[in-house]
PAMARVEX-644849 format. One record per residue: residue number from 1; residue in one letter; x, z, y of N, C-alpha, C in turn. Coordinates in Angstrom, 2 decimals, padded with zeros to 5 digits, always signed. Layout:
<atoms>
<atom n="NUM" res="A" n_east="X" n_up="Z" n_north="Y" ca_east="X" ca_up="Z" ca_north="Y" c_east="X" c_up="Z" c_north="Y"/>
...
</atoms>
This chain:
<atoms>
<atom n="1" res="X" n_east="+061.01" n_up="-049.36" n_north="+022.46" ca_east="+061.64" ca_up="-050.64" ca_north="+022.31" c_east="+062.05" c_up="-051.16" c_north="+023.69"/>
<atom n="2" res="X" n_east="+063.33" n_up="-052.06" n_north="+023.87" ca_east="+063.66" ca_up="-051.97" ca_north="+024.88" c_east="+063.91" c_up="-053.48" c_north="+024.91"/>
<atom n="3" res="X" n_east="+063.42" n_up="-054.04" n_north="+026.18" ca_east="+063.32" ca_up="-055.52" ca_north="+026.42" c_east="+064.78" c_up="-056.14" c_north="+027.32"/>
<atom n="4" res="X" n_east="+065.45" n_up="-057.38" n_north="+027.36" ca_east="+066.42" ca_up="-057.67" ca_north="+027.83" c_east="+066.09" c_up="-058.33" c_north="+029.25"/>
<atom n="5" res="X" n_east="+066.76" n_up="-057.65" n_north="+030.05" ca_east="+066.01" ca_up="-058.19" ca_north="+031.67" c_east="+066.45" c_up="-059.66" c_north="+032.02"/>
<atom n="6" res="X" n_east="+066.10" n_up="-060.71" n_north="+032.04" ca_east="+066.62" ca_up="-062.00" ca_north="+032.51" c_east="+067.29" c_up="-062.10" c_north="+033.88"/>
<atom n="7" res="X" n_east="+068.36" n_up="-062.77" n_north="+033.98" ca_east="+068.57" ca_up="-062.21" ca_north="+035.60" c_east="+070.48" c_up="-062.00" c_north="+035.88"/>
<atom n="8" res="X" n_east="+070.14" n_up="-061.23" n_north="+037.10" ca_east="+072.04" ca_up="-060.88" ca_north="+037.13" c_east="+071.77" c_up="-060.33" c_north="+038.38"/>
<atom n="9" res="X" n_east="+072.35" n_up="-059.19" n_north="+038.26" ca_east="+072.62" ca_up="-058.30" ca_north="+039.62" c_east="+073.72" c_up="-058.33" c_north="+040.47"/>
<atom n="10" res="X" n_east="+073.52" n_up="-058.43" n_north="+041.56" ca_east="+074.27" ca_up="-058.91" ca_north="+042.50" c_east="+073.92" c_up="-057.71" c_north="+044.12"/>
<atom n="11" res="X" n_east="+075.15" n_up="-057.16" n_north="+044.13" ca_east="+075.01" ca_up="-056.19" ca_north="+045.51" c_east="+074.19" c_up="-054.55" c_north="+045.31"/>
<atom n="12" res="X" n_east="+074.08" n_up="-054.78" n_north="+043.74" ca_east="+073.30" ca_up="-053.38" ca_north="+043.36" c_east="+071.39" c_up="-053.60" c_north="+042.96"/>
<atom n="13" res="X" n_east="+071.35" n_up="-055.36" n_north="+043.63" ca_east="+070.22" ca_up="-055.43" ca_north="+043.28" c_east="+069.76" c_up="-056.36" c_north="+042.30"/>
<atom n="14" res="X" n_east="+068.34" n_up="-056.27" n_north="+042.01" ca_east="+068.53" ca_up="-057.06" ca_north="+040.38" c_east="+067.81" c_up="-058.31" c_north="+041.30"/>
<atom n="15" res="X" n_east="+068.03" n_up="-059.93" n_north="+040.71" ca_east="+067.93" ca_up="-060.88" ca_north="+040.84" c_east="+067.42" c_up="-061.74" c_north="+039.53"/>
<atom n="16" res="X" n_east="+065.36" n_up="-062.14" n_north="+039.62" ca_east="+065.51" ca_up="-062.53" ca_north="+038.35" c_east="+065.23" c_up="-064.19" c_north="+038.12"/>
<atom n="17" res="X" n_east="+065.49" n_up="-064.56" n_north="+037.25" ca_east="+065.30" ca_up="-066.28" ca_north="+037.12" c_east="+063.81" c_up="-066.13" c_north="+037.46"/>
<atom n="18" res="X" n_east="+063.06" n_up="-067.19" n_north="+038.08" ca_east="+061.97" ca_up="-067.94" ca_north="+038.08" c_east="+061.29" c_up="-068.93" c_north="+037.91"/>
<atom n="19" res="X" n_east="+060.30" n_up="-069.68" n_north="+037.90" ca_east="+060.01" ca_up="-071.18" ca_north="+037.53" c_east="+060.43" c_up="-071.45" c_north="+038.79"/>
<atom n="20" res="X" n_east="+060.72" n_up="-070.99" n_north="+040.27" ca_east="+060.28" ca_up="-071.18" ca_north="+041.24" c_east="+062.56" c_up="-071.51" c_north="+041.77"/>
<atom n="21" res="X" n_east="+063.30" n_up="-070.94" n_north="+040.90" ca_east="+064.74" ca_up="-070.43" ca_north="+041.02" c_east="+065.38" c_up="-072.24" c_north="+041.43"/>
<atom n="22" res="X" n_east="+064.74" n_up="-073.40" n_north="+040.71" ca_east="+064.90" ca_up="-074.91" ca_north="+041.05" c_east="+064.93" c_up="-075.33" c_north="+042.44"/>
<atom n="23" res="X" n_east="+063.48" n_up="-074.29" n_north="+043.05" ca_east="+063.65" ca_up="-075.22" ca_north="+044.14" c_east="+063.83" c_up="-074.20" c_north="+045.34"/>
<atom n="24" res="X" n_east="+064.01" n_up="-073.12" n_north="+045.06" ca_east="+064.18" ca_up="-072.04" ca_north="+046.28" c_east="+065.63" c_up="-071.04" c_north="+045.53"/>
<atom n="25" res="X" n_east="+066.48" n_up="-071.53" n_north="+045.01" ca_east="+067.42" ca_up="-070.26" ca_north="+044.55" c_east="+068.04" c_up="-069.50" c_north="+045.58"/>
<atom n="26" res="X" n_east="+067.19" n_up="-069.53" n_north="+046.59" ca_east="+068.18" ca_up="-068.34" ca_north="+047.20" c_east="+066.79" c_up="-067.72" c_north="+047.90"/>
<atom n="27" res="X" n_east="+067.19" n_up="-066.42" n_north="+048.32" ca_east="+065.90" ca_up="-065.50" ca_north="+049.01" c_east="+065.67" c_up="-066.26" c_north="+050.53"/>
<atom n="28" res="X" n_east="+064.32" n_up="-066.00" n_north="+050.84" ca_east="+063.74" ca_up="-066.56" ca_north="+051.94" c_east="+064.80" c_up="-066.01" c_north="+053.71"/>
<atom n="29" res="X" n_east="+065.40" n_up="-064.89" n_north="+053.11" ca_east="+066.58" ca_up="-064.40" ca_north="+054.24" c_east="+067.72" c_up="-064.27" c_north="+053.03"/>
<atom n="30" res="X" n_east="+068.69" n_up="-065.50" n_north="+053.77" ca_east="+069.82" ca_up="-065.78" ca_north="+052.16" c_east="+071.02" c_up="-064.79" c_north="+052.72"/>
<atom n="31" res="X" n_east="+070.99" n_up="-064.29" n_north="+051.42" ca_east="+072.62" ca_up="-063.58" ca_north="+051.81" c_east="+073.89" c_up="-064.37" c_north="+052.23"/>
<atom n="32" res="X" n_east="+074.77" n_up="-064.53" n_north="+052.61" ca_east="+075.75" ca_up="-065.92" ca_north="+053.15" c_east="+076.80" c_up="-065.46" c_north="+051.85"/>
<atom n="33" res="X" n_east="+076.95" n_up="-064.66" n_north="+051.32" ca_east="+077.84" ca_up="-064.46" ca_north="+050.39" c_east="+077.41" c_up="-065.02" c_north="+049.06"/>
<atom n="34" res="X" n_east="+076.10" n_up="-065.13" n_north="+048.40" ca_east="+075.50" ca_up="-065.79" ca_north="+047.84" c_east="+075.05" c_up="-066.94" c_north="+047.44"/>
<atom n="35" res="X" n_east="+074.61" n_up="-067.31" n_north="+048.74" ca_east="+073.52" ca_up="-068.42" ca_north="+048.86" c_east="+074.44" c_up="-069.54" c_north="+050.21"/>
<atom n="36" res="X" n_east="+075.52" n_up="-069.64" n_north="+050.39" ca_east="+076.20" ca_up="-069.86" ca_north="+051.11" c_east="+076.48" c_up="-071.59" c_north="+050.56"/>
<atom n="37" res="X" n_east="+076.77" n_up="-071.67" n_north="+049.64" ca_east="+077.41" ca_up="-072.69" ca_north="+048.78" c_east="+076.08" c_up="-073.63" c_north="+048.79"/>
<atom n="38" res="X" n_east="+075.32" n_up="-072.85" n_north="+048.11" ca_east="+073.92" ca_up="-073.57" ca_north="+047.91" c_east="+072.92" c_up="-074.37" c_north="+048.91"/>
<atom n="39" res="X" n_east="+073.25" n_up="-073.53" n_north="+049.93" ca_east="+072.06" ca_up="-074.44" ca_north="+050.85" c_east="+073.12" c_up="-075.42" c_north="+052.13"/>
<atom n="40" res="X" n_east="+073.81" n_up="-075.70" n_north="+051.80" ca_east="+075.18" ca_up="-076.88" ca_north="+052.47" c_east="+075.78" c_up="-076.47" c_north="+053.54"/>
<atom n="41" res="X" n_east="+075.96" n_up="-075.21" n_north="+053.35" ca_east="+076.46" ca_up="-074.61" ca_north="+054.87" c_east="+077.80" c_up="-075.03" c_north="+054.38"/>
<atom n="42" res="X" n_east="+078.63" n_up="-075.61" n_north="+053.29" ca_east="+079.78" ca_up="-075.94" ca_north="+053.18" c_east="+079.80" c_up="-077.58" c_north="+053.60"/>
<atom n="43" res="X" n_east="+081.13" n_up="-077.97" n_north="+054.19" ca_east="+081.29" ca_up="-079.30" ca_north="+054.79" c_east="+081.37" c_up="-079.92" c_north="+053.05"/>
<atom n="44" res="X" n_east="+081.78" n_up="-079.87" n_north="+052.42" ca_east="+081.21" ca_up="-080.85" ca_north="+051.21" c_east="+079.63" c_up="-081.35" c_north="+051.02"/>
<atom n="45" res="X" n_east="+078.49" n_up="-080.76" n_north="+051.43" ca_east="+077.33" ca_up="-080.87" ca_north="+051.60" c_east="+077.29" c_up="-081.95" c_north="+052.77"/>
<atom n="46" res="X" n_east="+077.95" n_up="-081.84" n_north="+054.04" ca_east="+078.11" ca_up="-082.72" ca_north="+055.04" c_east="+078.45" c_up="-083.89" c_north="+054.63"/>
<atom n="47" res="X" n_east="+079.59" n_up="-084.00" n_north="+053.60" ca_east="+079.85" ca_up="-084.89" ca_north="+053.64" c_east="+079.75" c_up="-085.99" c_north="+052.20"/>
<atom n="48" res="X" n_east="+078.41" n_up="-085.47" n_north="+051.37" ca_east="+077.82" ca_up="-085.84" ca_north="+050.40" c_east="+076.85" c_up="-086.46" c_north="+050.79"/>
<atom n="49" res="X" n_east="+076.38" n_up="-085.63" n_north="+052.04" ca_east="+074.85" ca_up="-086.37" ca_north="+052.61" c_east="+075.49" c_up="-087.60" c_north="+053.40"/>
<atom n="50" res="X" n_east="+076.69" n_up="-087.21" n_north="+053.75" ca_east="+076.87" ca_up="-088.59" ca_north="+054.96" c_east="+077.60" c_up="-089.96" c_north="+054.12"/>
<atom n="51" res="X" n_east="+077.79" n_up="-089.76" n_north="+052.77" ca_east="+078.08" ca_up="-090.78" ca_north="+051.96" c_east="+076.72" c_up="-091.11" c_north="+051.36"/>
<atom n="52" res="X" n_east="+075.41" n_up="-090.85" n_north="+051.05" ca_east="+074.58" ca_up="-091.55" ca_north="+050.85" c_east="+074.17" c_up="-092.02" c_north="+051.76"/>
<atom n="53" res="X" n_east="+073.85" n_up="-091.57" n_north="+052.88" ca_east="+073.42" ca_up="-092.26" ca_north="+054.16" c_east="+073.72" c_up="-093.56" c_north="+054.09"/>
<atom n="54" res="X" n_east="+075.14" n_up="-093.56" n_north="+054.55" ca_east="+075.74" ca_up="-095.15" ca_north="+054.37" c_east="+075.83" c_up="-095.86" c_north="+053.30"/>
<atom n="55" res="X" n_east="+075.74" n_up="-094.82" n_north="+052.00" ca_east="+075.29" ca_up="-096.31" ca_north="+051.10" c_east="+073.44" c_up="-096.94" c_north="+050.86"/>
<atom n="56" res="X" n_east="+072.97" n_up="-095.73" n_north="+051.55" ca_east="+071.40" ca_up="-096.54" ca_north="+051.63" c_east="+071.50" c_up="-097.50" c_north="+052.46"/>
<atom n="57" res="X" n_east="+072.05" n_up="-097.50" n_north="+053.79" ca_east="+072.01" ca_up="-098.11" ca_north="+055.22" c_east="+072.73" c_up="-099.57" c_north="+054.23"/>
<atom n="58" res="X" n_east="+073.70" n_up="-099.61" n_north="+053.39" ca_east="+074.44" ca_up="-100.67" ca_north="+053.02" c_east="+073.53" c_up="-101.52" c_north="+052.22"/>
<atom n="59" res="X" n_east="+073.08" n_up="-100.54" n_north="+051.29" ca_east="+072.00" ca_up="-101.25" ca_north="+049.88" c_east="+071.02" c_up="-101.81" c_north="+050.91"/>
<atom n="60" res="X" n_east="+070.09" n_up="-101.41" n_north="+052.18" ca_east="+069.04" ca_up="-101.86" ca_north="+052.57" c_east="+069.60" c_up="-103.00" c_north="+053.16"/>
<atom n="61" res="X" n_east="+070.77" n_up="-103.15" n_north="+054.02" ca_east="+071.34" ca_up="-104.50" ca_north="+054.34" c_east="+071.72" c_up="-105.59" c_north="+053.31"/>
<atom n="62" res="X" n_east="+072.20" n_up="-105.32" n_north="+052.21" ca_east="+072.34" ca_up="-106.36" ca_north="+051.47" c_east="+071.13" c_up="-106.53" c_north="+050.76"/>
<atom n="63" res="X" n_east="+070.21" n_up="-105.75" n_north="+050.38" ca_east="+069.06" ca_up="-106.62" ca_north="+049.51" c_east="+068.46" c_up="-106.92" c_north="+050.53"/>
<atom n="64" res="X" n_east="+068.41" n_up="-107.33" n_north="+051.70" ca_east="+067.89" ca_up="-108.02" ca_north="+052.35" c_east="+068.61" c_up="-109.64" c_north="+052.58"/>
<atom n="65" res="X" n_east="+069.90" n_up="-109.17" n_north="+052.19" ca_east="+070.83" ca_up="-110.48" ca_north="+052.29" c_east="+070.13" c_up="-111.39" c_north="+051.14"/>
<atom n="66" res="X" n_east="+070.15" n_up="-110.50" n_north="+049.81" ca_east="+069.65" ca_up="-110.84" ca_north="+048.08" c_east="+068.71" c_up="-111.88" c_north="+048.40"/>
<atom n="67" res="X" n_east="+067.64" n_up="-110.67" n_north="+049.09" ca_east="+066.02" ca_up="-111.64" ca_north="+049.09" c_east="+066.21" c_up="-112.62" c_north="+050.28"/>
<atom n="68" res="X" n_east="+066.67" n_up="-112.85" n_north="+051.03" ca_east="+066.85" ca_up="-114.22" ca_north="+052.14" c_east="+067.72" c_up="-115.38" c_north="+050.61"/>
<atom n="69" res="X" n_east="+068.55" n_up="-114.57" n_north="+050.56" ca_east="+069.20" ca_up="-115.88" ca_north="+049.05" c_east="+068.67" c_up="-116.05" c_north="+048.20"/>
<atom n="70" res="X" n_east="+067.40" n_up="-115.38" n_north="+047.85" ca_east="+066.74" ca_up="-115.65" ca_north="+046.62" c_east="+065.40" c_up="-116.78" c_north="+046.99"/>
<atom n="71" res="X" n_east="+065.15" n_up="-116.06" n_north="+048.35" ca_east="+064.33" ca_up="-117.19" ca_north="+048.51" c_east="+064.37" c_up="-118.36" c_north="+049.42"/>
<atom n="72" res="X" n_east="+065.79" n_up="-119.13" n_north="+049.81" ca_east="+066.63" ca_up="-120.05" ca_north="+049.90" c_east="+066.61" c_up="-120.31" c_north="+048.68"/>
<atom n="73" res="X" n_east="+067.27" n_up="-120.26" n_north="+047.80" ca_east="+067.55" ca_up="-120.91" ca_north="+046.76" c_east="+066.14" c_up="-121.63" c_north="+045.84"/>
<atom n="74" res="X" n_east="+064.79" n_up="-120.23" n_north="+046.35" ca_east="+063.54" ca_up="-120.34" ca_north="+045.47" c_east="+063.35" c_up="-122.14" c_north="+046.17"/>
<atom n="75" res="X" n_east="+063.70" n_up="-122.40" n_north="+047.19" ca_east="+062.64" ca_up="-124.05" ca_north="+047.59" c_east="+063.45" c_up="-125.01" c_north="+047.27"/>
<atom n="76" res="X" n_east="+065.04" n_up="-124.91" n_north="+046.56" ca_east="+065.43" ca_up="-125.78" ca_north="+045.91" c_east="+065.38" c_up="-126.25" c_north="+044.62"/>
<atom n="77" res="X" n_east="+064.93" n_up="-124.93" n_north="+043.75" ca_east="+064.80" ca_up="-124.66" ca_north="+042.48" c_east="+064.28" c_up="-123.63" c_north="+042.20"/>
<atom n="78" res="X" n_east="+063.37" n_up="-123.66" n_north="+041.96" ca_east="+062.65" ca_up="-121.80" ca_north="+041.60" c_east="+062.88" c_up="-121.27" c_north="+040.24"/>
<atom n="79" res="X" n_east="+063.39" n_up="-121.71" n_north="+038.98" ca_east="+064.36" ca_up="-121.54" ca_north="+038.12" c_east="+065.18" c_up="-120.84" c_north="+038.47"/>
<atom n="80" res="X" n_east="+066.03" n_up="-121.45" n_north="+038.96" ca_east="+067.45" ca_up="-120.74" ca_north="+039.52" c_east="+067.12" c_up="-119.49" c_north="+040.65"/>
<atom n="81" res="X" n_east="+066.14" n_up="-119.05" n_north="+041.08" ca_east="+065.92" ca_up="-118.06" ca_north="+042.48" c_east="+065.93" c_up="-116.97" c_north="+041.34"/>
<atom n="82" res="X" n_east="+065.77" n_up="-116.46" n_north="+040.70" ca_east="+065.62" ca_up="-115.16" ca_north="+039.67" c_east="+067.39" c_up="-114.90" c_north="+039.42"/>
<atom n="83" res="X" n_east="+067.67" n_up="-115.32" n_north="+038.57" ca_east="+069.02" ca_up="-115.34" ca_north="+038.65" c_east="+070.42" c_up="-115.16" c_north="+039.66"/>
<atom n="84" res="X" n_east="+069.87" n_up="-116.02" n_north="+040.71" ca_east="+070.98" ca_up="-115.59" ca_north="+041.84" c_east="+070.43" c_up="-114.97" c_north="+042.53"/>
<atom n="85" res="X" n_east="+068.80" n_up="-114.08" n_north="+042.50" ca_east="+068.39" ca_up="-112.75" ca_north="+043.24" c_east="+068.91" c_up="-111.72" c_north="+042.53"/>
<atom n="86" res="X" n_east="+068.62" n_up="-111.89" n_north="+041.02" ca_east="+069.34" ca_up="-110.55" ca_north="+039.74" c_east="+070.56" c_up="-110.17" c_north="+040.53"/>
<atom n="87" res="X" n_east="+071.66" n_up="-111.33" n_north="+040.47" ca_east="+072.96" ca_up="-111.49" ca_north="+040.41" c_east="+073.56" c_up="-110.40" c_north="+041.57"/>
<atom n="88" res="X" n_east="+073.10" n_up="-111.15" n_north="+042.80" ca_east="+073.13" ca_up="-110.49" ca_north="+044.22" c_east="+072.59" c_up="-108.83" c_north="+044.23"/>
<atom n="89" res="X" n_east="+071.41" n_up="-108.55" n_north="+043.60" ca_east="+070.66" ca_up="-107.47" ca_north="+043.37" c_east="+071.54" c_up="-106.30" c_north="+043.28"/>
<atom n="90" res="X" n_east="+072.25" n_up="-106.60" n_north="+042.00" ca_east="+073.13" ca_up="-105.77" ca_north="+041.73" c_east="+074.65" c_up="-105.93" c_north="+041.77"/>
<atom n="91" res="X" n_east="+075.01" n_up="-106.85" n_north="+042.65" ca_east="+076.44" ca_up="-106.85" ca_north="+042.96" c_east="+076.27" c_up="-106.14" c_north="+044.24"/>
<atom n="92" res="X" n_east="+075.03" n_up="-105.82" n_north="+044.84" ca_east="+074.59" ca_up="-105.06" ca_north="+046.39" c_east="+074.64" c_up="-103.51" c_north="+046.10"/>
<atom n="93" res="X" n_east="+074.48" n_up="-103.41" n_north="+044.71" ca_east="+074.42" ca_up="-101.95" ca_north="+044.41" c_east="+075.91" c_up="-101.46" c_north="+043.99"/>
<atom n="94" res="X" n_east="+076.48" n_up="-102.21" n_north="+043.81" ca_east="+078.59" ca_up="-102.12" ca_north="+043.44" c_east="+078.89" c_up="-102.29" c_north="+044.95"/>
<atom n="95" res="X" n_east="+078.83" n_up="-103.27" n_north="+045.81" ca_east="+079.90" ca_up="-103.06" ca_north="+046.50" c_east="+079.18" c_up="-102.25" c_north="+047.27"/>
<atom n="96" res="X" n_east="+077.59" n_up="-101.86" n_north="+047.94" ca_east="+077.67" ca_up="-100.89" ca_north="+048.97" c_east="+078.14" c_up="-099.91" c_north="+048.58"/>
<atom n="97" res="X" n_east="+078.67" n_up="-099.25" n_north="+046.86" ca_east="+078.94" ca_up="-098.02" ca_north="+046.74" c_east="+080.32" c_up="-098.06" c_north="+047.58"/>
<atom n="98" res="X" n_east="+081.09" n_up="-099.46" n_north="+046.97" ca_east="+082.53" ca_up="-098.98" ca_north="+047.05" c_east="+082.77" c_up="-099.02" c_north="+048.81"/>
<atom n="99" res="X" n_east="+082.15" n_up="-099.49" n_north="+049.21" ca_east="+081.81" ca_up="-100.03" ca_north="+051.13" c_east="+081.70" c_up="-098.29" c_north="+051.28"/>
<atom n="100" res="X" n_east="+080.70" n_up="-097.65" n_north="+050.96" ca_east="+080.40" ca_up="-096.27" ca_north="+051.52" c_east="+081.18" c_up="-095.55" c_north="+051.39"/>
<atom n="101" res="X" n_east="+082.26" n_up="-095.43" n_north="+049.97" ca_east="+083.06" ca_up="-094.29" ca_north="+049.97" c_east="+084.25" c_up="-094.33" c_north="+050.59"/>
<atom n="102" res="X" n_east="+084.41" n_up="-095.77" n_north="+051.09" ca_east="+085.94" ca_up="-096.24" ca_north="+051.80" c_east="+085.52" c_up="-095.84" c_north="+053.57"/>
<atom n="103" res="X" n_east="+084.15" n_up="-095.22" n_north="+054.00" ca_east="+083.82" ca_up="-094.91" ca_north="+054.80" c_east="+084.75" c_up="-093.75" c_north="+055.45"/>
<atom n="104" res="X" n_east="+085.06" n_up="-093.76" n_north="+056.62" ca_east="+085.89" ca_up="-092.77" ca_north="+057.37" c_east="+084.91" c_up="-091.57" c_north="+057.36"/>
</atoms>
């Protein structure tokens, strides 16, 4: 009886899935023809990482703006401080996106 090998050969050699294929898919010495794409040696990787960068750097500046307005507003009315912290909260999470991707 003959079993079906999981996997895909590549270069003559066999290559098989692992539990382990998530967080290491490429061999510990990566082939560049392979594993090239995968570990960000392509400038799209450069420049995926350098658009979150700036939208963390953005989100951490404005919810800091949020919470200075939330708690301004908390010693005039503490009712109202939930609401225009919500509000701010997530209008910080819209525009730093659109702020980061208009990034040069």
């Amino acid at each position: 009886m003959m079993r079906a090998r999981a996997g895909w050969v590549y270069g003559g050699k066999r290559h098989a899935y692992t539990i382990f294929y998530a967080a290491f898919p490429c061999p510990v010495v990566p082939d560049r023809s392979l594993c090239a794409g995968r570990m960000g040696a392509t400038l799209g990787g450069f420049v995926a990482m350098r658009l979150l960068v700036f939208y963390i750097v953005f989100v951490a500046i404005g919810e800091a703006i949020a919470y200075a307005a939330g708690r301004t507003v908390e010693l005039w009315s503490p009712a109202t401080s939930l609401p225009v912290f919500l509000s701010a909260f997530f209008f910080v999470l819209w525009a730093a996106w659109r702020l980061a991707v208009k990034m040069p």
